[in-house]
C-alpha positions in Angstrom: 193.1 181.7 192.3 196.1 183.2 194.3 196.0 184.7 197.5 197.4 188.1 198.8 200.2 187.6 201.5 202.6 190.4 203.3 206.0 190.8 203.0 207.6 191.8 206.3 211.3 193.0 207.5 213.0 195.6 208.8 211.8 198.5 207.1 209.9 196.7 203.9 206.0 196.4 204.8 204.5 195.4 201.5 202.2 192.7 199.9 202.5 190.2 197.8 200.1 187.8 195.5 200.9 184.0 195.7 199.5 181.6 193.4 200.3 178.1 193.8 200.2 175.1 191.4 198.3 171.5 192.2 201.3 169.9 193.0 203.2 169.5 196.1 206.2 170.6 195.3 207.4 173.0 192.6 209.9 176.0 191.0 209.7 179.1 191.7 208.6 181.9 189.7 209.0 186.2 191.2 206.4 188.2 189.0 206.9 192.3 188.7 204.6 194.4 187.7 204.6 197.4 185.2 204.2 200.4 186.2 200.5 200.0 186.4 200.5 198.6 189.6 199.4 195.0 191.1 196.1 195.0 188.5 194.1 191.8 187.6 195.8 191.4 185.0 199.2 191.2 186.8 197.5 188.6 189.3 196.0 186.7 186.3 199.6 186.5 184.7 201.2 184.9 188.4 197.9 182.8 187.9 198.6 181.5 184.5 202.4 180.7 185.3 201.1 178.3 188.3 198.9 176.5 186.2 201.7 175.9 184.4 203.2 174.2 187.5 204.9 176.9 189.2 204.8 178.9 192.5 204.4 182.5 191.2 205.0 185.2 193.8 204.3 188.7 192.6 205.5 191.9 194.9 203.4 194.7 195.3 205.7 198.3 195.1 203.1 200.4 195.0 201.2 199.6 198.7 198.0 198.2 196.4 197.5 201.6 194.4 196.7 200.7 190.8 196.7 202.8 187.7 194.7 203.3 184.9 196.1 205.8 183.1 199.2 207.1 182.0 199.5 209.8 183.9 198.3 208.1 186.9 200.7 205.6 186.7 203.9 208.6 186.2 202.6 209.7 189.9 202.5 206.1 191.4 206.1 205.7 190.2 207.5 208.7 191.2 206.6 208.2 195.2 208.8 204.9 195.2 212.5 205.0 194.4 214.1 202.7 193.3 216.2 201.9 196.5 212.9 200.0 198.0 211.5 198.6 194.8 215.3 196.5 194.8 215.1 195.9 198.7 211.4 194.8 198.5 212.5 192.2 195.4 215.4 190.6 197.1 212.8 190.2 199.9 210.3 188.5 197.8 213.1 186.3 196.4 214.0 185.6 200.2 210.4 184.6 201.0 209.8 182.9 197.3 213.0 180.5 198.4 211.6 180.0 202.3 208.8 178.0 201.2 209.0 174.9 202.0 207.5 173.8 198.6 209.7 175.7 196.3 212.6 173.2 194.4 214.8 174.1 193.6 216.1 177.0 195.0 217.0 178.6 191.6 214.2 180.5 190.4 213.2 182.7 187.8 212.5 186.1 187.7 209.7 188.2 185.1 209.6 191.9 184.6 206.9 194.3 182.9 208.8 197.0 181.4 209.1 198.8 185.1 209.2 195.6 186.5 212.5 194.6 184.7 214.5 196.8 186.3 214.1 194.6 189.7 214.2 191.6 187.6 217.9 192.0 185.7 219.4 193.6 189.6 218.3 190.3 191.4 220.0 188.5 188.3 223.2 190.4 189.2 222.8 190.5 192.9 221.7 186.9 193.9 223.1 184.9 191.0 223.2 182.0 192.9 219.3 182.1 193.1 218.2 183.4 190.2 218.3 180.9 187.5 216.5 182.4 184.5 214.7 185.9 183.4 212.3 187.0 181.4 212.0 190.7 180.3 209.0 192.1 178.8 209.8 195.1 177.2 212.2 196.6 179.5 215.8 197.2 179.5 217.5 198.1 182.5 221.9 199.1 183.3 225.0 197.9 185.5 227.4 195.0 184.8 226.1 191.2 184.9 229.8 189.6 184.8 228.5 187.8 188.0 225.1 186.9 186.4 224.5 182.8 185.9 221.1 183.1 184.2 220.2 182.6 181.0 217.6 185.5 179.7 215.0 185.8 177.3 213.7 189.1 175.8 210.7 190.8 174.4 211.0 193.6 173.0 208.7 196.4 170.6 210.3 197.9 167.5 210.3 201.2 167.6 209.5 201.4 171.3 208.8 205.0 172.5 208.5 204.2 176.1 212.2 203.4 176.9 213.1 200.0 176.0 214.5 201.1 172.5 216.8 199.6 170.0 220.0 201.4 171.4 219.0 200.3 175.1 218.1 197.3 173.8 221.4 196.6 172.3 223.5 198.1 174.9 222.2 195.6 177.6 222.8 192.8 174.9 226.7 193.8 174.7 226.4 193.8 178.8 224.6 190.5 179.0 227.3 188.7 177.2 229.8 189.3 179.5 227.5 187.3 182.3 227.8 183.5 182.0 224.0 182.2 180.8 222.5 182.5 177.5 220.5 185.0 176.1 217.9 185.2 173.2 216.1 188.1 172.5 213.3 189.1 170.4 211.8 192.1 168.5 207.8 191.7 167.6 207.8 195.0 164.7 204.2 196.1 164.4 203.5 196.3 167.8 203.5 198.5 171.1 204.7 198.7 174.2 202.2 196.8 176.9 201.4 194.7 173.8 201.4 191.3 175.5 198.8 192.9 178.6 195.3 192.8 177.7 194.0 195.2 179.3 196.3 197.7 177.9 193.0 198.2 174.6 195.4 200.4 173.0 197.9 198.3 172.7 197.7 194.8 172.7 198.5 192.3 170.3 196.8 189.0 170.7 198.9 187.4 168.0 202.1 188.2 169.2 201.1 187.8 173.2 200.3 184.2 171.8 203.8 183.9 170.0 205.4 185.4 173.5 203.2 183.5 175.3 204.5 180.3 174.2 208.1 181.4 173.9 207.7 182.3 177.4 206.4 178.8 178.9 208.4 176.5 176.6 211.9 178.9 178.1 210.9 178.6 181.7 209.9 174.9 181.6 213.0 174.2 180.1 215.1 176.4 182.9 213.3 175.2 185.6 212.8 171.2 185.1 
């Protein structure tokens, strides 16, 4: 079990959910949230990544207001712009990389469909800190020449919420101008918020297996 810790400076006043791994020392791991909010299930995610023997740190951008619908979740993302969610991820990253614990300094970054929007800008903002992504169903724009992470993608066919094929392939021709590697992936028969399992209508539990392992394996690899 994590813990919930604040995220102070200047003008970002927000909260964040640590969860730490046995040993003493470990990579780091920044965890965003979809647009659900900071749910169990986001803090059980940043749980199951420090089992794996990381130090997860998830942000909170919505002040700890959670969704459960759809339409609740539209009005929690429409009071925060996007201008704070970026400011409140690059202080995360700044915190993530202050503890003492965290080696090395290169860390990766996850996104839930909202949440990769934050993810891919810290890729192409602080690309000396950010050494890997992962994006779950989420696309997001802007040039990576400057990017040094390698990325790995899952994505829906068919997705109706955004993260399409055109969107997907667009940010494919942008990623291969940065200088990592990328691998993406498309899981057809499924929806979007299929790897959450608390999403009823849409999960998958075959393919958040298959994503699930992907997933480890990529940032194991990254981060050894």
């Amino acid at each position: 079990m994590g813990e919930i810790i604040a995220l102070v400076k200047d003008q970002i006043q927000a909260k964040a959910y640590l969860a730490m791994p046995k040993q003493e020392t470990a990579p780091g791991v920044l965890v965003f949230h979809a647009w659900w909010g900071l749910n169990e299930f986001a803090r059980q995610f940043a749980d199951r990544v420090s089992h794996e023997g990381f130090i997860a740190l998830a942000p909170d951008y919505y002040g700890g207001e959670i969704a459960s619908s759809i339409d609740q979740a539209k009005t929690l993302k429409s009071k925060y712009d996007r201008v704070y969610i970026y400011a409140l991820a690059k202080q995360a990253l700044q915190d993530l990389t202050a503890i003492e614990t965290v080696q090395p300094k290169e860390v990766a970054v996850i996104g839930f469909s909202l949440g990769c929007g934050p993810a891919l800008e810290l890729a192409r903002s602080k690309p000396d800190a950010v050494r890997a992504v992962v994006l779950f169903y989420g696309t997001g724009g802007g040039k990576f020449d400057s990017a040094r992470a390698d990325f790995l993608g899952h994505f829906v066919e068919g997705d109706q919420w955004g993260a399409h094929a055109r969107k997907v392939s667009a940010l494919e021709g942008r990623l291969l101008k940065s200088k990592g590697k990328m691998e993406f992936h498309t899981y057809p028969h499924t929806k979007h918020w299929f790897f959450e399992s608390d999403r009823l209508d849409a999960y998958n539990k075959e393919a958040a297996e298959e994503v699930w392992g992907l997933t480890r394996r990529f940032l194991k690899k990254e981060l050894s």
